[in-house]
C-alpha positions as CSV (number, residue, x, y, z in Angstrom):
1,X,10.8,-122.3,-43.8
2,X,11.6,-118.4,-44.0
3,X,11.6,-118.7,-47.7
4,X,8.7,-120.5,-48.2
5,X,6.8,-118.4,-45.8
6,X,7.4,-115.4,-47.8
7,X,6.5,-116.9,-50.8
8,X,3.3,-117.5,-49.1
9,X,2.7,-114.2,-47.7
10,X,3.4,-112.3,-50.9
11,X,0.2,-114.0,-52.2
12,X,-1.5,-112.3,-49.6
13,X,-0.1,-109.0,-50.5
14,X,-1.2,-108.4,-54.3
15,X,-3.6,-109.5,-56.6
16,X,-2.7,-111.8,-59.1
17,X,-3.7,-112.6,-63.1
18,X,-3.4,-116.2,-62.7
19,X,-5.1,-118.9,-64.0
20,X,-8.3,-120.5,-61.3
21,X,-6.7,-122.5,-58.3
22,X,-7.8,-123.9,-55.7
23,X,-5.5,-125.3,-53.4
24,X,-6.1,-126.1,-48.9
25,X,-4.7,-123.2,-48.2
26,X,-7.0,-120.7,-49.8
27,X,-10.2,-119.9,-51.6
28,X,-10.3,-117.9,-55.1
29,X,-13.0,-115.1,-55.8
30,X,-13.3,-115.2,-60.5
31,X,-14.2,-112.2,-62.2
32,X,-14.8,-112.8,-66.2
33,X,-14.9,-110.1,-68.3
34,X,-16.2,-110.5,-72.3
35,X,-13.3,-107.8,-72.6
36,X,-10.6,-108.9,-70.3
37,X,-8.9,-112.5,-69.3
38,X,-10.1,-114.3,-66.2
39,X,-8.7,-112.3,-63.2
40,X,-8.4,-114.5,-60.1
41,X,-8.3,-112.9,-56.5
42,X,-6.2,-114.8,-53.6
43,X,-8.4,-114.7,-50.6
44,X,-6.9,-114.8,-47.0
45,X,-8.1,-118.2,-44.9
46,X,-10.0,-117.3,-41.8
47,X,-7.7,-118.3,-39.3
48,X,-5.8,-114.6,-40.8
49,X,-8.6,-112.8,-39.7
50,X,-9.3,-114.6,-36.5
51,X,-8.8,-112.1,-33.3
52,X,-6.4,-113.2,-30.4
53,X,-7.1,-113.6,-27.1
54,X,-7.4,-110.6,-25.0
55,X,-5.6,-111.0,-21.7
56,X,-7.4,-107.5,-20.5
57,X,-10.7,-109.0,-20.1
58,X,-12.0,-110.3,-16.4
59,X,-11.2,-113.9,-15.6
60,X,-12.6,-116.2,-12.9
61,X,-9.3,-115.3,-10.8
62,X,-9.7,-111.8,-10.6
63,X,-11.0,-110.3,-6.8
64,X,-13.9,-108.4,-5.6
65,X,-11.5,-104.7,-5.8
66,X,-10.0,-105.8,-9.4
67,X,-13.4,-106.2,-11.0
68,X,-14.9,-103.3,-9.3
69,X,-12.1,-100.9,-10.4
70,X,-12.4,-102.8,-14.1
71,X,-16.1,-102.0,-14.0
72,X,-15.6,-98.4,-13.0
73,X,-13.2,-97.4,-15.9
74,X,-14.9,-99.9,-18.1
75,X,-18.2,-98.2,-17.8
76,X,-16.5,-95.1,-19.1
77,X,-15.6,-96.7,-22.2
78,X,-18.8,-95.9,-23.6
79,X,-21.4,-92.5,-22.7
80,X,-24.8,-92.3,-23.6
81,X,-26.2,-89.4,-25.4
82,X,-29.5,-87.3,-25.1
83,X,-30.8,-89.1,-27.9
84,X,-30.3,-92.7,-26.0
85,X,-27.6,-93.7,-28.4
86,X,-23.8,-94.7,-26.9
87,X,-20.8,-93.7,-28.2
88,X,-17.4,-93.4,-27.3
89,X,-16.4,-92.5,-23.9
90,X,-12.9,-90.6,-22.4
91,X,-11.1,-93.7,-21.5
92,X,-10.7,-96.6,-23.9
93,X,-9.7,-100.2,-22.5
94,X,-6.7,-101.5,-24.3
95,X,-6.1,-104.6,-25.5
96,X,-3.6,-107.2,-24.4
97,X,-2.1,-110.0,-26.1
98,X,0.5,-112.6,-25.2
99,X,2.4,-111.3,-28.1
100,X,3.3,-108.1,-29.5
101,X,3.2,-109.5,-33.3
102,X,-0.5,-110.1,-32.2
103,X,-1.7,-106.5,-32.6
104,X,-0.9,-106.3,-36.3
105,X,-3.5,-107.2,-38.8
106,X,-2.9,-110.7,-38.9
107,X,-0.9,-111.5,-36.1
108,X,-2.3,-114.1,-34.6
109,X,-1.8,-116.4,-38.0
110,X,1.6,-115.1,-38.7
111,X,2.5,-115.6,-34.8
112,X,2.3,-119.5,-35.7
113,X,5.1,-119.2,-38.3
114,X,8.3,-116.7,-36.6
115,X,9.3,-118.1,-33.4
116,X,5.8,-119.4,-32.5
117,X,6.5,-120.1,-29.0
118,X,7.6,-116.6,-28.1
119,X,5.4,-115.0,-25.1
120,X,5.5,-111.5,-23.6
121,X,6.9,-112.0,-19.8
122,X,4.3,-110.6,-18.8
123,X,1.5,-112.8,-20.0
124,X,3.1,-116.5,-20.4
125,X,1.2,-118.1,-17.7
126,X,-2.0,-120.3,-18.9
127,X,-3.5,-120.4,-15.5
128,X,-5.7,-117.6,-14.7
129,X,-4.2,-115.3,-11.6
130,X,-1.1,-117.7,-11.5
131,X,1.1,-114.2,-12.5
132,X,0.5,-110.9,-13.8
133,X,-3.2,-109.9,-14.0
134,X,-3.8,-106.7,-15.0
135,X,-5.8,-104.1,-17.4
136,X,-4.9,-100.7,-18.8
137,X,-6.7,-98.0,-19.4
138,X,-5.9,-94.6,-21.4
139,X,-7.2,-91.3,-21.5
140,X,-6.3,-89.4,-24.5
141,X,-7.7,-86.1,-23.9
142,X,-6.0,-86.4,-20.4
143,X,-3.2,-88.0,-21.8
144,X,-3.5,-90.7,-18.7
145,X,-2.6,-94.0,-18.3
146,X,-4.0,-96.0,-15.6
147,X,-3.7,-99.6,-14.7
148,X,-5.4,-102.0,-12.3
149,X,-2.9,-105.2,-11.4
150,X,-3.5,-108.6,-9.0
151,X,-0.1,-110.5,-8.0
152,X,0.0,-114.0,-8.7
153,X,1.5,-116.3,-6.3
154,X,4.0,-117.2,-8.5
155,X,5.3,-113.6,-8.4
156,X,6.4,-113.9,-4.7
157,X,9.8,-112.3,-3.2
158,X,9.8,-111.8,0.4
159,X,7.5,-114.4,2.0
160,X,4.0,-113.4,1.0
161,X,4.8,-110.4,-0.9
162,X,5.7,-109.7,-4.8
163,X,8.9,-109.9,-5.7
164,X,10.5,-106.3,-6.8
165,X,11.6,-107.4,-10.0
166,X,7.8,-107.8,-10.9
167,X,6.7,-104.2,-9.5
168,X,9.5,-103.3,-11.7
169,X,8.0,-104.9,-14.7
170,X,4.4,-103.5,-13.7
171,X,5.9,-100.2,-14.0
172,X,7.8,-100.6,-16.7
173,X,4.8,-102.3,-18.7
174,X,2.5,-99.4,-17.6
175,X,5.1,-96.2,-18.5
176,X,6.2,-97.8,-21.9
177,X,2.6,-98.8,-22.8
178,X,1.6,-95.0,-21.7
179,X,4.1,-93.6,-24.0
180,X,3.4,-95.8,-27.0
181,X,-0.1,-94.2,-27.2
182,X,0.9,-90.9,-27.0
183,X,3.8,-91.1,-29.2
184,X,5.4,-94.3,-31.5
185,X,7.1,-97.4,-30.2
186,X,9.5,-97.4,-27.1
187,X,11.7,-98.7,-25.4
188,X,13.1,-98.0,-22.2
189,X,16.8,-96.6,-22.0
190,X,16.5,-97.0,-17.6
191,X,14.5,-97.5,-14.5
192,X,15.5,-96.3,-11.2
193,X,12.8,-97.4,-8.1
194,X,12.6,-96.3,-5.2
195,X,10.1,-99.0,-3.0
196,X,7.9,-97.6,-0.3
197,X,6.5,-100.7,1.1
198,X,5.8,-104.2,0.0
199,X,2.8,-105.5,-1.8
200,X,0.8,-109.2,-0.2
201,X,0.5,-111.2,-3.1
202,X,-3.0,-112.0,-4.7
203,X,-3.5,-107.8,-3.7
204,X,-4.9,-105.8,-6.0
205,X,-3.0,-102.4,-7.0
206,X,-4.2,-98.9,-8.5
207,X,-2.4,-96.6,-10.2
């Protein structure tokens, strides 16, 4: 499989001087020159352009408090101008997949080839508020990081509260996603918690 996926994708990659095919896989664009031979361009099937799912956007589980704190930082994704005309605001909503490979150009295509049932922890549930719900917003002029999170029940510890291991992943998500934008890819070297107080599940936190 590995091999013949990278003979596949190295297709994508270049153009080649090939003679017209036309296969289920792909579509070819032909250029004829009186001057040149027939020049044949590989073109990308649509599921490679195809965006993911974005886990960041409202969903019928999320409370009165977690879509009025997504509506508040949301609206400030976008400022209007003198002129009546919108453009980019301080905060910017960011995108969340259930896979990391999913933010590269193609990802969602080439997700179904390496290990395609890989999920992030933190978004493998299919049912809506089962888990982790939550949206993050970043300020780069501020150079903040917010995040708005709902509990799941299945993220219970202590009898009606969240488990500390899944605080400790909210944070972790939140600091390493914080640091991504303002620097390159991280990853965290440790985490030391000290808990204030426990959180009900189905809450909603701010931070």
């Amino acid at each position: 499989m590995a091999r013949s996926l990278g003979t596949f994708l190295k297709g994508f990659q270049k153009l080649t001087f090939l003679p017209v095919v036309r296969t289920h896989l792909s579509q070819t664009l032909t250029c004829i020159s009186p001057r040149s031979p027939v020049r044949t361009m590989v073109a990308l099937p649509l599921p490679f352009f195809t965006k993911p799912r974005d886990f960041s956007l409202p969903n019928s589980s999320w409370g009165p408090e977690m879509l009025r704190l997504y509506e508040h930082y949301n609206s400030l994704t976008e400022v209007e101008t003198l002129g009546g005309e919108k453009q980019e605001g301080p905060w910017q909503r960011l995108p969340s997949y259930n896979r990391s490979l999913k933010y590269a150009t193609g990802g969602l295509y080439l997700s179904k080839f390496i290990q395609s049932k890989a999920r992030l922890f933190t978004r493998n549930m299919r049912n809506p508020g089962a888990a982790f719900e939550y949206v993050i917003f970043f300020n780069k002029e501020k150079q903040r990081c917010v995040c708005i999170f709902q509990a799941g029940h299945l993220l219970e510890g202590p009898p009606g509260c969240v488990h500390g291991g899944a605080i400790a992943t909210m944070i972790d998500t939140v600091t390493g996603t914080h640091a991504s934008q303002l620097y390159e890819a991280v990853m965290t070297a440790n985490l030391n918690i000290n808990y204030r107080s426990p959180i009900p599940l189905g809450s909603t936190v701010f931070d």
